[in-house]
C-alpha positions in Angstrom: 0.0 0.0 0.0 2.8 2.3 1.0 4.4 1.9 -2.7 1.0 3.2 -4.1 0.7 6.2 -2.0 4.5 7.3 -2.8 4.2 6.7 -6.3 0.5 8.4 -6.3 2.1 11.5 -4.5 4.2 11.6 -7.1 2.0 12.0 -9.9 0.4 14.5 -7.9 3.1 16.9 -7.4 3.9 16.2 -11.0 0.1 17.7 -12.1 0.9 20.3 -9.7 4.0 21.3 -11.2 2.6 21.2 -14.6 -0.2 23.5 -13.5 3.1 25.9 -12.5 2.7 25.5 -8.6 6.2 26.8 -7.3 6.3 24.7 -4.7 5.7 21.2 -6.3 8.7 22.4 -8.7 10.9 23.0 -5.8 9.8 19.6 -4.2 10.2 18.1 -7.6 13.5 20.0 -7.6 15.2 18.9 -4.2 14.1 15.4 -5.0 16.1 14.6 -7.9 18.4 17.5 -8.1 21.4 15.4 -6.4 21.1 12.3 -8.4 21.0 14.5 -11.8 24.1 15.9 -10.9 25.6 13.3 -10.3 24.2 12.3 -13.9 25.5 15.4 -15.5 28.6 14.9 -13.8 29.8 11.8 -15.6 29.7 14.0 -19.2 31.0 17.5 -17.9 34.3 17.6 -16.2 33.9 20.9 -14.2 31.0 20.7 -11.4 30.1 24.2 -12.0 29.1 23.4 -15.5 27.3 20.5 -14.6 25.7 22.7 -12.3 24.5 24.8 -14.9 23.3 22.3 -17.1 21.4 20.4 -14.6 19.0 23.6 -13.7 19.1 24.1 -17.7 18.0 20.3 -18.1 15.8 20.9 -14.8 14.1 23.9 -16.9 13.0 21.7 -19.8 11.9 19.2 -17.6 9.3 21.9 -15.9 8.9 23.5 -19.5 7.7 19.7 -21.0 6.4 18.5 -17.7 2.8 18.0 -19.2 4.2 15.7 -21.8 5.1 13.0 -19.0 2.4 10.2 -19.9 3.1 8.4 -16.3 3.7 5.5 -18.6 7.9 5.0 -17.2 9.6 6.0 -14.8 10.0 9.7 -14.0 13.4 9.8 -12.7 13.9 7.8 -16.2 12.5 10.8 -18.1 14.6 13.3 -16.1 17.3 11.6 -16.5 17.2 11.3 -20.0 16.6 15.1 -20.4 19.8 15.6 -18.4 21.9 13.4 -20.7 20.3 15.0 -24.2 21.3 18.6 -22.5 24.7 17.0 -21.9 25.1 15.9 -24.8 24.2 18.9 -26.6 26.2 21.0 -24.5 29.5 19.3 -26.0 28.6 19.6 -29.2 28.3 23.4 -29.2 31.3 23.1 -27.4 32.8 21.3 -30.2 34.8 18.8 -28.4 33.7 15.7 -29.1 35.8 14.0 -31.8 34.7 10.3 -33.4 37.5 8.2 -34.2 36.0 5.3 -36.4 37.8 2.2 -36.6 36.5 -0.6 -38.8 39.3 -3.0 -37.5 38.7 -3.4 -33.8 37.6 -6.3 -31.9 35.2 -6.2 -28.8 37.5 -7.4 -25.9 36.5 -8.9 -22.4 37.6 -6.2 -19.7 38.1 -7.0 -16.7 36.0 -5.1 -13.6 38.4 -2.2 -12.0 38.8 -3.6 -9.1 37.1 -2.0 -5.5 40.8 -0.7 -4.2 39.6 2.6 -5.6 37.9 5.1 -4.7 34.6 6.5 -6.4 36.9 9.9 -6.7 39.4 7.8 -8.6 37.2 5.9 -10.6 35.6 9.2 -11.7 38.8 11.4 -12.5 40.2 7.9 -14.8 36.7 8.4 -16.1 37.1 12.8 -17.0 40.4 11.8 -18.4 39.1 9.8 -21.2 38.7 12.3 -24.7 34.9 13.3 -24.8 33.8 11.1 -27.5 35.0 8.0 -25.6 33.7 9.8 -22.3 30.1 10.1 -23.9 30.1 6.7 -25.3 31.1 4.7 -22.7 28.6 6.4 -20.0 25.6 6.1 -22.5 26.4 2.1 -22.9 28.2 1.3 -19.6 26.5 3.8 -16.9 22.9 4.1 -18.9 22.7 0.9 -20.7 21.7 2.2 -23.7 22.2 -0.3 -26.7 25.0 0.8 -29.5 22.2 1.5 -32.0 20.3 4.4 -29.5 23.6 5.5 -28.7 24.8 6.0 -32.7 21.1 7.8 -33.2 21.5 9.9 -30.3 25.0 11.3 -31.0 24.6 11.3 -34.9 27.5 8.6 -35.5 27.0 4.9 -37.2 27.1 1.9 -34.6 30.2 0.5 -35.7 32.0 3.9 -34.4 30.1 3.9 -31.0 31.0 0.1 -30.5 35.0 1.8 -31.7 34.7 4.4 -29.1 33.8 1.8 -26.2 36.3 -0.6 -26.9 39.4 2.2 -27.2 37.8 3.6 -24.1 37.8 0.8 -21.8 41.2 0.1 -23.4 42.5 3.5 -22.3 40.8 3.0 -18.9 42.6 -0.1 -18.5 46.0 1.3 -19.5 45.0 4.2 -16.7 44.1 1.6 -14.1 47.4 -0.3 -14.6 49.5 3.2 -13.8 47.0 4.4 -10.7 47.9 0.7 -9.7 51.6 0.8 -10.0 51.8 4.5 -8.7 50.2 3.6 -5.5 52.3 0.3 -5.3 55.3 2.8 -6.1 56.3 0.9 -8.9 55.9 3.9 -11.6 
């Protein structure tokens, strides 16, 4: 019963936001703020301009907030929001460059292992170029399948499966040195 009431207080302060009710925005707001961060994070290197993108993101969520259909998840539909506004960020930034390689093979990678920290997983993570970055959050952080992720970004499959592989190759190349540095073999 208890799931029923949260998720029908939900959709509540959802038709109030819609109806432009200042507070069920800021309730809406404070609710999933922290986790979109966290979600704009993983594609903009500087917190301040995730920051910014967030309440930008946050303002098209309250702009298109009638055209939630309750049918998935609404953290879902935020969150997607927040990647496309990502996403779109870096291309008028023009960073993001596509390297496609016909002649790579998908690999087996092994887990990075749970000696490091979250802070270290994430700075290995803001060290790959931006196309990798993008690529390997959308299929390894957001599951999205290579084919949503080629559409999304404007690229064929074959170059987003590219971009994962030479990402979690470069990761793997960066875990090897953060693990001899801390051994104090580097």
């Amino acid at each position: 019963m208890k799931v029923i009431n949260l998720h029908q207080e939900e959709k509540e302060l959802i038709e109030l936001a819609v109806e432009n009710n200042r507070h069920a925005q800021h309730r809406l707001y404070s609710k999933f703020s922290p986790k979109m961060l966290s979600v704009c994070r993983q594609y903009i290197k500087d917190i301040q301009q995730a920051e910014d993108i967030m309440i930008t993101a946050f303002m098209k969520v309250f702009t298109n907030l009638q055209h939630f259909e309750h049918k998935g998840s609404f953290e879902g539909w935020i969150r997607r929001i927040m990647i496309n506004e990502c996403i779109s960020f870096i291309r008028v930034q023009k960073k993001v460059k596509f390297i496609e390689d016909e002649n790579f093979s998908e690999e087996r990678y092994n887990n990075i292992e749970s000696q490091f920290s979250v802070e270290d997983i994430q700075f290995l993570i803001d060290n790959l170029p931006d196309g990798y970055r993008m690529v390997f959050n959308l299929y390894c952080i957001e599951g999205f399948k290579h084919q949503e992720i080629a559409t999304m970004l404007g690229i064929n499959e074959g170059t987003s499966k590219s971009q994962l592989s030479h990402a979690r190759r470069m990761l793997q190349e960066n875990v090897k040195k953060l693990k001899n540095y801390e051994n104090g073999t580097e």
